[in-house]
N, CA, C and O atoms as a printed pandas DataFrame, in Angstrom:
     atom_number atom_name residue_name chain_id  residue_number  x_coord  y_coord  z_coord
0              1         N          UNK        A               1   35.514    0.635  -16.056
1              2        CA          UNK        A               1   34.817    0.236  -17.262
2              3         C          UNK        A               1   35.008    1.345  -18.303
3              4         O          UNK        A               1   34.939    2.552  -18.072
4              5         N          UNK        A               2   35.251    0.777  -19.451
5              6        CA          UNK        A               2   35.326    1.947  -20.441
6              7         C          UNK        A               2   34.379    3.018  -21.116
7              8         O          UNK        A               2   33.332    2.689  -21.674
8              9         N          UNK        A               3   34.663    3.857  -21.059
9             10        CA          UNK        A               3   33.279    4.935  -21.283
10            11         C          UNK        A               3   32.650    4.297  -23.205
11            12         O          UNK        A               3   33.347    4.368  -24.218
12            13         N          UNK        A               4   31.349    3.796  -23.133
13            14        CA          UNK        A               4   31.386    3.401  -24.660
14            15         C          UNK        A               4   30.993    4.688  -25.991
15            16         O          UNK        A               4   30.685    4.649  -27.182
16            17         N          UNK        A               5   31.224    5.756  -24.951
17            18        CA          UNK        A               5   30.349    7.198  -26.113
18            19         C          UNK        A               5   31.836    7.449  -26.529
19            20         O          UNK        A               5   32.183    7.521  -27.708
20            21         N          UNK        A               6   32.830    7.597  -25.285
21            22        CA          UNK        A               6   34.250    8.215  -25.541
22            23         C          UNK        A               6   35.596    7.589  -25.349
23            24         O          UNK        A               6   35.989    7.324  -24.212
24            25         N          UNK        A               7   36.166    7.394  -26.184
25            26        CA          UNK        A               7   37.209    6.070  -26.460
26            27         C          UNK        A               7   38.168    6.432  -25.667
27            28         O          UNK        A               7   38.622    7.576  -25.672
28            29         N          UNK        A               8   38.682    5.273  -24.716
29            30        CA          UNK        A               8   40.240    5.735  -24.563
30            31         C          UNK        A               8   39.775    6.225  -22.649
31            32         O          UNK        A               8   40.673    6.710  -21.962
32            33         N          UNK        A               9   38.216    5.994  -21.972
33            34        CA          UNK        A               9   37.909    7.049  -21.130
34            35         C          UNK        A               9   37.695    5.832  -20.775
35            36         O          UNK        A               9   37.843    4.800  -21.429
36            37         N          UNK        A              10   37.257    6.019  -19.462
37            38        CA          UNK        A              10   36.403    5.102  -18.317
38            39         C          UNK        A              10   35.533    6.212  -17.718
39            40         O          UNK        A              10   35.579    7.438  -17.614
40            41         N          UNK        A              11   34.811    5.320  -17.413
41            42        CA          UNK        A              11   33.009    5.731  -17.030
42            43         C          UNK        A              11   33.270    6.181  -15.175
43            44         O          UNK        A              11   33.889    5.391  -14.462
44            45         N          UNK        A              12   32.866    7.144  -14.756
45            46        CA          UNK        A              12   33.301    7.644  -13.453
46            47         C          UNK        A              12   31.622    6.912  -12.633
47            48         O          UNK        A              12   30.454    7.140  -12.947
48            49         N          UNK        A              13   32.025    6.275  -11.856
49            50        CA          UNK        A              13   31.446    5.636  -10.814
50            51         C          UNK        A              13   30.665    5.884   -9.819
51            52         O          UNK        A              13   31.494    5.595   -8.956
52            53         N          UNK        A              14   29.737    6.186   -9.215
53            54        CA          UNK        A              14   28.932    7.044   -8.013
54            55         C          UNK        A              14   28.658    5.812   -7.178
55            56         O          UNK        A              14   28.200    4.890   -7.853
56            57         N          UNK        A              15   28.840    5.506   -5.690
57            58        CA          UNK        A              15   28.141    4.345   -5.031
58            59         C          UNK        A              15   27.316    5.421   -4.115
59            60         O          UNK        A              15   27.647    6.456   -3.537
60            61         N          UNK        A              16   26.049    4.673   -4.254
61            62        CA          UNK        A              16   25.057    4.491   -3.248
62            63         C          UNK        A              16   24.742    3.676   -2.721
63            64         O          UNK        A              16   24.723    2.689   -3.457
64            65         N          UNK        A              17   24.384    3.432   -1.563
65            66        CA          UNK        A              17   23.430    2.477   -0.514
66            67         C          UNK        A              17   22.074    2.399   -0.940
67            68         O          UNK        A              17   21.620    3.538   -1.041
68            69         N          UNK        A              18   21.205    1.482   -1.246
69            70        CA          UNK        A              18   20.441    1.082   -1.594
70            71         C          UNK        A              18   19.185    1.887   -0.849
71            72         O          UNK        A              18   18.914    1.505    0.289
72            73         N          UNK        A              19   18.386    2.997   -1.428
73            74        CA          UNK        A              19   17.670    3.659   -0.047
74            75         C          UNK        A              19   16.404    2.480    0.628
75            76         O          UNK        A              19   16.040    2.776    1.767
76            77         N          UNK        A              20   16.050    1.803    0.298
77            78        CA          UNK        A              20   15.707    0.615    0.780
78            79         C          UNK        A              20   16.038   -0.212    1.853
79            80         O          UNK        A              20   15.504   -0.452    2.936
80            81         N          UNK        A              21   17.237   -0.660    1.185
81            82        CA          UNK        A              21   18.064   -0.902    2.622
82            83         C          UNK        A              21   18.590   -0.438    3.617
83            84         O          UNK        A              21   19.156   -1.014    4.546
84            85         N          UNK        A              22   18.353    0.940    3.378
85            86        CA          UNK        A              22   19.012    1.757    4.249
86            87         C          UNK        A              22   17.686    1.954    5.314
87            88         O          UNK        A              22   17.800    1.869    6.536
88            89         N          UNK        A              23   16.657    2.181    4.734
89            90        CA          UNK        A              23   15.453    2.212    5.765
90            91         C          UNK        A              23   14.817    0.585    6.230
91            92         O          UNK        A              23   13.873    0.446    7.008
92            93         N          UNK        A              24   15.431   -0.362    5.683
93            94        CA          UNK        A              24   15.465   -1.286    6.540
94            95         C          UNK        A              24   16.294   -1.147    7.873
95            96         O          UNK        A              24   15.686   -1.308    8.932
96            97         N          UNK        A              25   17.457   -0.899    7.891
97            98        CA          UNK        A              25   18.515    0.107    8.698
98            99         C          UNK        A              25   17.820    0.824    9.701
99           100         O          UNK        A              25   18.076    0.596   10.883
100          101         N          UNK        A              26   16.839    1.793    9.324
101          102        CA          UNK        A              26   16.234    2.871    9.888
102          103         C          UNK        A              26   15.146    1.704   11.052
103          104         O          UNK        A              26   15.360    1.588   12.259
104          105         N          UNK        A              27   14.411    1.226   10.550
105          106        CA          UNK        A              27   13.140    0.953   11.337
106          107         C          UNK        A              27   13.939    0.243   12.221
107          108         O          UNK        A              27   14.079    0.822   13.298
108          109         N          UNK        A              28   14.782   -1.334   12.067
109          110        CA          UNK        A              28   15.507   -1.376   13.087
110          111         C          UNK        A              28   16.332   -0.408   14.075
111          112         O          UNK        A              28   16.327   -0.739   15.261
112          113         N          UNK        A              29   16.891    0.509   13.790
113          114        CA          UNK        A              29   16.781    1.424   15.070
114          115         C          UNK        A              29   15.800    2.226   16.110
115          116         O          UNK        A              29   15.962    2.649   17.255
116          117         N          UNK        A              30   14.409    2.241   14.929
117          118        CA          UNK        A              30   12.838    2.595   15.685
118          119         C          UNK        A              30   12.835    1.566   16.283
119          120         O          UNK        A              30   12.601    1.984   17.417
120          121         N          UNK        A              31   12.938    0.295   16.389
121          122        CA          UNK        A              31   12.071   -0.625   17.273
122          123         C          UNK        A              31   13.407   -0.676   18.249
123          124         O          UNK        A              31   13.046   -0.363   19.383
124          125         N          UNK        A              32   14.607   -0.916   18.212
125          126        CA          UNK        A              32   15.354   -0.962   19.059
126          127         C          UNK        A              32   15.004   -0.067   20.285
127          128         O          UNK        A              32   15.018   -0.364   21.479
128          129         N          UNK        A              33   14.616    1.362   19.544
129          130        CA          UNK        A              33   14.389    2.588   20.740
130          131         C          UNK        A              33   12.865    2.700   21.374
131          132         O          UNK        A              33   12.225    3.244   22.274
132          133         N          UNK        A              34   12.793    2.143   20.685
133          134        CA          UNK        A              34   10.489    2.290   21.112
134          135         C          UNK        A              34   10.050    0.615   21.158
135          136         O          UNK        A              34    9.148    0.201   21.885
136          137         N          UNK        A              35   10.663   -0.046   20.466
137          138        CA          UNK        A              35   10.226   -1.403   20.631
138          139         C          UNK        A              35    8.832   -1.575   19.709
139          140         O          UNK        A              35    8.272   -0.516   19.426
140          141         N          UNK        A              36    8.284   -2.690   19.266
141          142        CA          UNK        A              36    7.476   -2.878   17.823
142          143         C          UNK        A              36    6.497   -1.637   18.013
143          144         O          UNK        A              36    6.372   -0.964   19.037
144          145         N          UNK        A              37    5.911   -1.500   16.947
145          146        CA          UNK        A              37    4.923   -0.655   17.466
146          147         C          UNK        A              37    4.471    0.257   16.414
147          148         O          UNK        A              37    4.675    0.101   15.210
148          149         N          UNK        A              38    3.655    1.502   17.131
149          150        CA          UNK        A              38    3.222    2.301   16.597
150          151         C          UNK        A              38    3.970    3.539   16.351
151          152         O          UNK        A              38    3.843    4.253   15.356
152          153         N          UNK        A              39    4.903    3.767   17.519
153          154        CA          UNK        A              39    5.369    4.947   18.263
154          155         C          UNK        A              39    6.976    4.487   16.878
155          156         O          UNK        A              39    7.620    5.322   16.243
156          157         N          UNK        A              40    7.119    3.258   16.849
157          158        CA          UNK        A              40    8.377    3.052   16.118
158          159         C          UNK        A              40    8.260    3.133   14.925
159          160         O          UNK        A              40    9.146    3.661   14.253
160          161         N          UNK        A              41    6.892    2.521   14.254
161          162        CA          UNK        A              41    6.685    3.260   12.655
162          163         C          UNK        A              41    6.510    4.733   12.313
163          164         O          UNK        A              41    6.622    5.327   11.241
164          165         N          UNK        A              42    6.127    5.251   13.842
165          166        CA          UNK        A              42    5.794    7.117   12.967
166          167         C          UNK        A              42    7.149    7.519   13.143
167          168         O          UNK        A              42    7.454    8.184   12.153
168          169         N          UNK        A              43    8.204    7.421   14.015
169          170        CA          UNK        A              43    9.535    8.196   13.839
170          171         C          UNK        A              43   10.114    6.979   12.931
171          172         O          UNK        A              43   10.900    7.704   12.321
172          173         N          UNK        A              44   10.245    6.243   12.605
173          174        CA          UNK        A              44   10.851    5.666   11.404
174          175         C          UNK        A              44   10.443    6.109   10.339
175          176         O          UNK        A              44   11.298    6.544    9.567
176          177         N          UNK        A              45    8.966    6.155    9.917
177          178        CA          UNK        A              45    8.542    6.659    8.632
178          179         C          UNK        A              45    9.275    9.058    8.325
179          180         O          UNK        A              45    9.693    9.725    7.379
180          181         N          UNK        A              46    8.956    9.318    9.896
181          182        CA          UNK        A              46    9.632   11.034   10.040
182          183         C          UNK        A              46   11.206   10.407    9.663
183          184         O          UNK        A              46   11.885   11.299    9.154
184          185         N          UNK        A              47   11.670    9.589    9.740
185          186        CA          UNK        A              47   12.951    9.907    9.478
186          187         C          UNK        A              47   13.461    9.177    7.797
187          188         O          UNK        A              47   14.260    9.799    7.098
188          189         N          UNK        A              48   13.090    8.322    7.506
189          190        CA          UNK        A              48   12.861    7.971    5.857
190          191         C          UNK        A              48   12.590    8.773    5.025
191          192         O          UNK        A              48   12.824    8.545    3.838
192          193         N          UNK        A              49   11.850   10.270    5.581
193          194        CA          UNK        A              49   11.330   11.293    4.578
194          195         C          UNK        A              49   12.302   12.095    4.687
195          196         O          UNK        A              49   12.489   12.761    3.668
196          197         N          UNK        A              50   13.451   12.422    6.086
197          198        CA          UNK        A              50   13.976   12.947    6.360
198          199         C          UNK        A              50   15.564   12.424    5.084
199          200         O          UNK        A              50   16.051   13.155    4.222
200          201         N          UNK        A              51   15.908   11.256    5.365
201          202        CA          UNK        A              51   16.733   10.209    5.000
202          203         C          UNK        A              51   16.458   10.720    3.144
203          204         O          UNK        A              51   17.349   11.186    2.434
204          205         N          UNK        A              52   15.607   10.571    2.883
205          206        CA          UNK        A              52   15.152   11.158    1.258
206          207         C          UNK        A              52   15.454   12.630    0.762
207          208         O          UNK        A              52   15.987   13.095   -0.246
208          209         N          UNK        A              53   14.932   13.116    1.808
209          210        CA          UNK        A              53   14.282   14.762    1.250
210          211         C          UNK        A              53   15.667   15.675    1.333
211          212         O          UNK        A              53   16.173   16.151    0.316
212          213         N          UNK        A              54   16.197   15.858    2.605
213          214        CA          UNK        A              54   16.634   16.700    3.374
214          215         C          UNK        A              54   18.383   16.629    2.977
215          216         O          UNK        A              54   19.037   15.587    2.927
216          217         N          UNK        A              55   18.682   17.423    2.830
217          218        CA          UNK        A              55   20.143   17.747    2.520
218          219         C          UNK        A              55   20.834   17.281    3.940
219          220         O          UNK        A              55   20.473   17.718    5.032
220          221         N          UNK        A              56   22.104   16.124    3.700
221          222        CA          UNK        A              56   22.836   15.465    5.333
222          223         C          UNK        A              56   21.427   14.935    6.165
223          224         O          UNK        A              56   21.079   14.999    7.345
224          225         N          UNK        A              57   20.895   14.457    5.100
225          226        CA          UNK        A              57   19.550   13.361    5.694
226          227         C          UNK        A              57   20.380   12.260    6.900
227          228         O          UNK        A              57   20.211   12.392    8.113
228          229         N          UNK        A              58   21.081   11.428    6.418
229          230        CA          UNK        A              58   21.560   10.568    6.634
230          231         C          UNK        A              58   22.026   10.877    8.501
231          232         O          UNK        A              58   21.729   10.218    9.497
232          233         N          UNK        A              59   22.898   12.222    8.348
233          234        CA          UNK        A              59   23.374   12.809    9.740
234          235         C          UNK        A              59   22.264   13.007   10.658
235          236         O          UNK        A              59   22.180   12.552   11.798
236          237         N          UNK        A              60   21.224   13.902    9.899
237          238        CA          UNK        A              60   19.572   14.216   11.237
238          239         C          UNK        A              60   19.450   12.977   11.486
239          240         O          UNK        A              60   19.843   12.744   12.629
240          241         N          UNK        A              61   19.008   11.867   10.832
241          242        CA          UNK        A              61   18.755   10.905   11.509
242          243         C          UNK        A              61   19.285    9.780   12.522
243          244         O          UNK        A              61   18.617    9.074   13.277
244          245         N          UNK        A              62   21.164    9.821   12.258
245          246        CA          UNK        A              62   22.234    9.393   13.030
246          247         C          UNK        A              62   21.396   10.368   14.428
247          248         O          UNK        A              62   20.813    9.781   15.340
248          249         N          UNK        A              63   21.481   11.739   14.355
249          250        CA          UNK        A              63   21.511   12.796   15.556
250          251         C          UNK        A              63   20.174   12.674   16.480
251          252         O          UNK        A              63   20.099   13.038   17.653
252          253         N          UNK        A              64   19.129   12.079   15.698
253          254        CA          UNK        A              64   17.891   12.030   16.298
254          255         C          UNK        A              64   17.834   10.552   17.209
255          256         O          UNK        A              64   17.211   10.498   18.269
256          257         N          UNK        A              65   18.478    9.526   16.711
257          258        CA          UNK        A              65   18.521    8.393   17.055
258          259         C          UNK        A              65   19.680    8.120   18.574
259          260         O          UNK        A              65   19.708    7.322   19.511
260          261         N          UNK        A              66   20.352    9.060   18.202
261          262        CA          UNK        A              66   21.448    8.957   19.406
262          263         C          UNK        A              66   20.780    9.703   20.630
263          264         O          UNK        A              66   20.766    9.229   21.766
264          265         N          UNK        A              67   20.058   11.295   20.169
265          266        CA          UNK        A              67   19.432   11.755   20.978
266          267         C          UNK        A              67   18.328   10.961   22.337
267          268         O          UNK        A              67   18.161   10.970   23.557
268          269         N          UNK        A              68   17.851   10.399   21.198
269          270        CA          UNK        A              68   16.395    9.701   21.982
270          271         C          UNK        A              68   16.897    8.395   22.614
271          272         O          UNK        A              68   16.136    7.663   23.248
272          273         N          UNK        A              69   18.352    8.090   22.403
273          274        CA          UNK        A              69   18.724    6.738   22.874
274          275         C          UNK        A              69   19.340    7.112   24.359
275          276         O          UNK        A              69   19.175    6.480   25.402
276          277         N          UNK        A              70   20.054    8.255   24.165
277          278        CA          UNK        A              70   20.081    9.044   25.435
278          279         C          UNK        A              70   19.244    9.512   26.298
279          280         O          UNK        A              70   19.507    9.444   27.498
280          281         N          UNK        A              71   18.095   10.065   25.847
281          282        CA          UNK        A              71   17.112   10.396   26.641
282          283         C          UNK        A              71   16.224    9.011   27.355
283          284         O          UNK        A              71   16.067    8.772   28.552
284          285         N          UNK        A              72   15.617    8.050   25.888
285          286        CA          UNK        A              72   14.937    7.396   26.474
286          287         C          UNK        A              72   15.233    5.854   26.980
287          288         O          UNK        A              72   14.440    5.154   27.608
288          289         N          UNK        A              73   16.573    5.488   26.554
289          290        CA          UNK        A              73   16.904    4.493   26.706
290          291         C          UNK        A              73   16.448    3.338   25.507
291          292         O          UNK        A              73   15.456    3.564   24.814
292          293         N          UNK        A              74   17.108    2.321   25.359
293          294        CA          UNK        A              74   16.329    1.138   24.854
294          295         C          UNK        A              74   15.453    0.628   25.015
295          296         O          UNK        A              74   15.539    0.206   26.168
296          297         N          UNK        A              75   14.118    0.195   24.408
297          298        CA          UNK        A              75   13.336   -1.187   24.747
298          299         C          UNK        A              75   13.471   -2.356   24.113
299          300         O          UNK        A              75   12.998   -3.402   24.557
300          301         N          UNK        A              76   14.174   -2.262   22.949
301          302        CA          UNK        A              76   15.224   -3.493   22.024
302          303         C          UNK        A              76   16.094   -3.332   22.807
303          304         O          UNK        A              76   16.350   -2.585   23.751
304          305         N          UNK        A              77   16.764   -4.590   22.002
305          306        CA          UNK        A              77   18.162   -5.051   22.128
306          307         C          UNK        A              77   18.790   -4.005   22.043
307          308         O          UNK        A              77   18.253   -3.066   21.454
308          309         N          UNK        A              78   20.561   -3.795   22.791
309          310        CA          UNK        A              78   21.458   -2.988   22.773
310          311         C          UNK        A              78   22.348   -3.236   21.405
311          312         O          UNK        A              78   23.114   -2.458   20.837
312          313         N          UNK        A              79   21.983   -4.579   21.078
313          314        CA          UNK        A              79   23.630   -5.400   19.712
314          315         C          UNK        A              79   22.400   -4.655   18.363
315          316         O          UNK        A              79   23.060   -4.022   17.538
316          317         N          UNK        A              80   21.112   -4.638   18.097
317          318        CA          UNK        A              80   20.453   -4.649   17.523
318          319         C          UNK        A              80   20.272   -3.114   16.803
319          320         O          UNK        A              80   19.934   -2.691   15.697
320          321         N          UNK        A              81   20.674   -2.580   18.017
321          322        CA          UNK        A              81   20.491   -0.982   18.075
322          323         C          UNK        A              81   22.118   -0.853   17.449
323          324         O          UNK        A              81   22.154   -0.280   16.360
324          325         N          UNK        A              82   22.894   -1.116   17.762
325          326        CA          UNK        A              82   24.423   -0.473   17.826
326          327         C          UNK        A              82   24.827   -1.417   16.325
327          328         O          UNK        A              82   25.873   -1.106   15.754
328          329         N          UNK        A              83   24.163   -2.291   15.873
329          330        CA          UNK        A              83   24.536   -3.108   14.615
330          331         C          UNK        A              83   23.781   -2.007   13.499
331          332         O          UNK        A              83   24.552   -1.658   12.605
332          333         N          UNK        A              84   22.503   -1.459   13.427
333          334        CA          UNK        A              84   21.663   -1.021   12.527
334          335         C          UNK        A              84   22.294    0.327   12.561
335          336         O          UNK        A              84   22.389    0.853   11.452
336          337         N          UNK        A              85   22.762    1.034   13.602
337          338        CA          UNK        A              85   23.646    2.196   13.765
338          339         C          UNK        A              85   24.620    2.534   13.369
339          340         O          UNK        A              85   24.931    3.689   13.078
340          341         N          UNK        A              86   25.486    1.243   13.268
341          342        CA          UNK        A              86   26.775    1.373   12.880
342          343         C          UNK        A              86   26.847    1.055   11.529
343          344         O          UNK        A              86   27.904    1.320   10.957
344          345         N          UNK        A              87   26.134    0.652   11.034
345          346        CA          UNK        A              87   26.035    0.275    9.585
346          347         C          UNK        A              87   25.227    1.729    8.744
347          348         O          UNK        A              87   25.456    1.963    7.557
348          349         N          UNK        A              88   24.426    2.465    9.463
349          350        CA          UNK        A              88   23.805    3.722    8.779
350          351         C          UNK        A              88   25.368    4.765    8.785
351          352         O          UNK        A              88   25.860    5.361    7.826
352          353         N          UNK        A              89   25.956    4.687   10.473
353          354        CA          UNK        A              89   27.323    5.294   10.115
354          355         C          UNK        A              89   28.250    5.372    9.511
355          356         O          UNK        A              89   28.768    6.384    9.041
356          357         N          UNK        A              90   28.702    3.886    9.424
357          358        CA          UNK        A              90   29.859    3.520    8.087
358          359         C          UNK        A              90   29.329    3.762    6.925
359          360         O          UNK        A              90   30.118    3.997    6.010
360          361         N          UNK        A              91   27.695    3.776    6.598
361          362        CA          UNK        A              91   27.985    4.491    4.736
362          363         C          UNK        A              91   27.229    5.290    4.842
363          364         O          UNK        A              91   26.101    5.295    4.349
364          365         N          UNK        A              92   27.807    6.236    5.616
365          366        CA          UNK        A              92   27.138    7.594    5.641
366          367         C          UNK        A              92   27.264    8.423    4.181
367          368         O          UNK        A              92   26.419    9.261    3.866
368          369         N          UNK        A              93   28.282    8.133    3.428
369          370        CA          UNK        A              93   28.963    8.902    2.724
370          371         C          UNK        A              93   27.936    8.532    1.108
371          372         O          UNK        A              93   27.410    9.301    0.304
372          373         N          UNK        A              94   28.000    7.024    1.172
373          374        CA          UNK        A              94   27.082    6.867    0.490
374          375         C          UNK        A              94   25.460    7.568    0.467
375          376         O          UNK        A              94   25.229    7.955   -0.679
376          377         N          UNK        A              95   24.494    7.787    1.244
377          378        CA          UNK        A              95   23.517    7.986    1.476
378          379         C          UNK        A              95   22.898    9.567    1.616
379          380         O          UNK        A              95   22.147   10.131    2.411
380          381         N          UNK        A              96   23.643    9.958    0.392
381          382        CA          UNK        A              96   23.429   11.591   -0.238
382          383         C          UNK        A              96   21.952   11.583   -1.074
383          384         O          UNK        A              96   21.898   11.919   -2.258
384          385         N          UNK        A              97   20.918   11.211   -0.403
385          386        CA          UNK        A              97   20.024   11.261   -1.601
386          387         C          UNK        A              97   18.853   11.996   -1.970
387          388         O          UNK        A              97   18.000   11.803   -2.837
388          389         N          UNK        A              98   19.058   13.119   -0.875
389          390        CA          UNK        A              98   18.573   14.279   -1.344
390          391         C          UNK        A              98   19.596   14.900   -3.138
391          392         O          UNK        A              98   19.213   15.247   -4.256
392          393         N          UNK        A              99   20.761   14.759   -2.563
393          394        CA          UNK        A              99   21.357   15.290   -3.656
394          395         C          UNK        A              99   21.394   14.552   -4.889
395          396         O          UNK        A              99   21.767   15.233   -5.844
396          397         N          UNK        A             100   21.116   13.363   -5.140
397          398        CA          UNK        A             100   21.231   12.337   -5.480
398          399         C          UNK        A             100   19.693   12.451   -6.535
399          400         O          UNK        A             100   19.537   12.482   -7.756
400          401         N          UNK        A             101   19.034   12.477   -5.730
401          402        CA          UNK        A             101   17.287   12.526   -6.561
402          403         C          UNK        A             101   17.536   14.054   -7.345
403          404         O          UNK        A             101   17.272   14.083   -8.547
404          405         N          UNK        A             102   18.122   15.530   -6.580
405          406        CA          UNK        A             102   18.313   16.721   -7.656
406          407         C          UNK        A             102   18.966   16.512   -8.987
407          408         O          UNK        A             102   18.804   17.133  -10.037
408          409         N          UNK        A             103   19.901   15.288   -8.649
409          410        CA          UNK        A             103   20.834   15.366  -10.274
410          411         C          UNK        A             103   19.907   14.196  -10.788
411          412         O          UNK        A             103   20.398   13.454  -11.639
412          413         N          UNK        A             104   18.891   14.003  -10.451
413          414        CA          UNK        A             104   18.090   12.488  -11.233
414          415         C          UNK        A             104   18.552   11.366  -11.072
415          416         O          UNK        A             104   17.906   10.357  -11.358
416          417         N          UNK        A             105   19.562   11.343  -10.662
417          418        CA          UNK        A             105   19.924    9.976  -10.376
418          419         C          UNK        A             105   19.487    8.970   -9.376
419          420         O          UNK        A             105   19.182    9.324   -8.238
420          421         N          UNK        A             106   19.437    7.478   -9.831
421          422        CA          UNK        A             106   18.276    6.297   -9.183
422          423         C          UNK        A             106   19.059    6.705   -7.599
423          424         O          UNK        A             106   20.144    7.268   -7.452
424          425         N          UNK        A             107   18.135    6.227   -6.550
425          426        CA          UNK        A             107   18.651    5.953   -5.528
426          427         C          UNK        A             107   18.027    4.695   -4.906
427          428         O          UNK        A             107   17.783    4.684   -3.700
428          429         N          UNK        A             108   17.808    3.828   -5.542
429          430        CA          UNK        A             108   17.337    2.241   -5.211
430          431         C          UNK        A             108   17.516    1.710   -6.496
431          432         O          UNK        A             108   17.270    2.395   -7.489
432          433         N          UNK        A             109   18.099    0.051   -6.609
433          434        CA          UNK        A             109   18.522   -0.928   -7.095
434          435         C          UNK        A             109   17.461   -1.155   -8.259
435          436         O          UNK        A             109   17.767   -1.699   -9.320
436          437         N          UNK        A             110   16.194   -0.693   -7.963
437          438        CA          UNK        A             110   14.805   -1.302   -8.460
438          439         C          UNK        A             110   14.697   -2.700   -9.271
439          440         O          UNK        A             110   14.759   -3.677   -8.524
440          441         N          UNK        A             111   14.611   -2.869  -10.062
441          442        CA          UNK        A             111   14.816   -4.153  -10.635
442          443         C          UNK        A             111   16.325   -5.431  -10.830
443          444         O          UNK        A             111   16.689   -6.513  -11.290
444          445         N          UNK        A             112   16.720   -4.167  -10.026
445          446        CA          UNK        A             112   18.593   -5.238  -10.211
446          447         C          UNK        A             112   18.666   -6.468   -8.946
447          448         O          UNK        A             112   19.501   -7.369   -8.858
448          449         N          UNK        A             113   17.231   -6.111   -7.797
449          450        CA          UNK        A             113   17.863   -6.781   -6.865
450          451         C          UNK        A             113   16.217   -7.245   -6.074
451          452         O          UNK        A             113   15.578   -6.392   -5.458
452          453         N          UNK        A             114   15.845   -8.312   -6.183
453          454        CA          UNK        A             114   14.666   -8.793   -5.116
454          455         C          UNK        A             114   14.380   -7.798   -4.452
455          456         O          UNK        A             114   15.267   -7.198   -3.845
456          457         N          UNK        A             115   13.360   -7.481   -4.423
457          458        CA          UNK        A             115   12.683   -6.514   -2.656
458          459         C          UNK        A             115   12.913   -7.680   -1.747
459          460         O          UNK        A             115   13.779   -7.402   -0.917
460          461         N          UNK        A             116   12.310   -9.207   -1.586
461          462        CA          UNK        A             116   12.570   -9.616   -1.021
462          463         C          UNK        A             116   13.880  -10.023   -0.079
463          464         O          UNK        A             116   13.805  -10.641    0.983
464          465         N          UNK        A             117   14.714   -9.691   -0.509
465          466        CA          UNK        A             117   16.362   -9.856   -0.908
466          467         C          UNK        A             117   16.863   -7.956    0.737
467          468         O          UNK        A             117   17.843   -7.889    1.479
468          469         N          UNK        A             118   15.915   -7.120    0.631
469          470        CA          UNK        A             118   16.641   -6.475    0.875
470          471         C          UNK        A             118   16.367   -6.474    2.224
471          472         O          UNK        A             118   17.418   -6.141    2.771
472          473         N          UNK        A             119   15.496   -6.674    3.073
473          474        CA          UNK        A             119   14.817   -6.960    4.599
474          475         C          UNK        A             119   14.884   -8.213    5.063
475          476         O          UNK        A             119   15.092   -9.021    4.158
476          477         N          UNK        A             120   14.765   -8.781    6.359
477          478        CA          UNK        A             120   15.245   -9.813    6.449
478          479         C          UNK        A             120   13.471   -9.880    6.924
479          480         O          UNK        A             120   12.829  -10.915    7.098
480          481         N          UNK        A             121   13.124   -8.917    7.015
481          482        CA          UNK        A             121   11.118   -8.860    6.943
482          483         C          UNK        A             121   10.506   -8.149    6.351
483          484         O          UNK        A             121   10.957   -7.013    6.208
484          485         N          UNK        A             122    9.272   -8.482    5.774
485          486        CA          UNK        A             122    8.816   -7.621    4.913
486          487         C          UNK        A             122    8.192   -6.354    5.556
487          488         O          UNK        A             122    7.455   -6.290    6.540
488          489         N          UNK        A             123    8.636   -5.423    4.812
489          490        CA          UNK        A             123    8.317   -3.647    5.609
490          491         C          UNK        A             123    7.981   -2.986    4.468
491          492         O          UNK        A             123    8.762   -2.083    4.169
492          493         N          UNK        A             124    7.099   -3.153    3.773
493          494        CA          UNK        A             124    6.754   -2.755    2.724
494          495         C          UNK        A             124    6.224   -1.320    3.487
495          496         O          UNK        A             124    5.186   -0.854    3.019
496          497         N          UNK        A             125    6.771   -0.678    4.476
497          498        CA          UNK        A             125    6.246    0.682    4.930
498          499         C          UNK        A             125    7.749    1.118    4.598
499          500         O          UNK        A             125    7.794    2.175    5.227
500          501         N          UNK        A             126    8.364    1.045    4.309
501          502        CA          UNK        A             126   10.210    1.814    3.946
502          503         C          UNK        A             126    9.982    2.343    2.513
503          504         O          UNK        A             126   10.819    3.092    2.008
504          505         N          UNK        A             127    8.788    1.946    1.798
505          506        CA          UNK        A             127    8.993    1.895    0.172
506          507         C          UNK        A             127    8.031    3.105    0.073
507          508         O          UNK        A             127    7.217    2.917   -0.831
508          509         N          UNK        A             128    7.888    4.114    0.618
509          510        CA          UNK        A             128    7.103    5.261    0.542
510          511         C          UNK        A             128    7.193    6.364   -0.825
511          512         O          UNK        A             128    6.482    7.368   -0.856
């Protein structure tokens, strides 16, 4: 797209993952590993702050999730766990948003896209 301040330029591009959807992402791997619960909203919600705050958010929480899947096994599904996993892995690259919130820049869609639209249930606990 053409830059409209500077003629002759195009506008340089940043993709992010929607942090929304991405902690839709997240809690499905809490319940996969703990199964519904209580135990699956407090390390989902520790790792959303993590996923936000923390510089290679995205990686602690890949590392914490593999950890405890090793240690404790599943009480979800195995396709459920390895689908919500593999999808936090493949856009890892996207999901810089510690760094992302320092330069001010949005890291959710906010009005471009339904909340409803981004969970396939409502988790109005991801929107912290």
């Amino acid at each position: 797209m053409l830059d409209p301040k500077r003629a002759g330029r195009y506008l340089k591009w940043e993709w992010t993952v929607d942090y929304y959807h991405a902690c839709c992402y997240v809690s499905k791997v809490a319940e996969a590993i703990f199964g519904p619960g209580r135990e699956a909203h407090s390390w989902a919600a520790k790792m959303r702050r993590w996923l936000k705050d923390k510089p290679g958010g995205i990686h602690r929480v890949l590392r914490s999730a593999g950890a405890l899947r090793t240690i404790r096994g599943l009480v979800g599904e195995d396709k459920d766990y390895q689908d919500a996993y593999a999808f936090l892995h493949k856009h890892a690259r996207w999901m810089d948003y510690a760094d992302s919130r320092r330069r001010k820049l949005p890291i959710g869609s906010g009005v471009t896209e339904p909340p409803a639209k981004l969970c396939s249930r409502n988790d109005s606990s991801a929107r912290e």
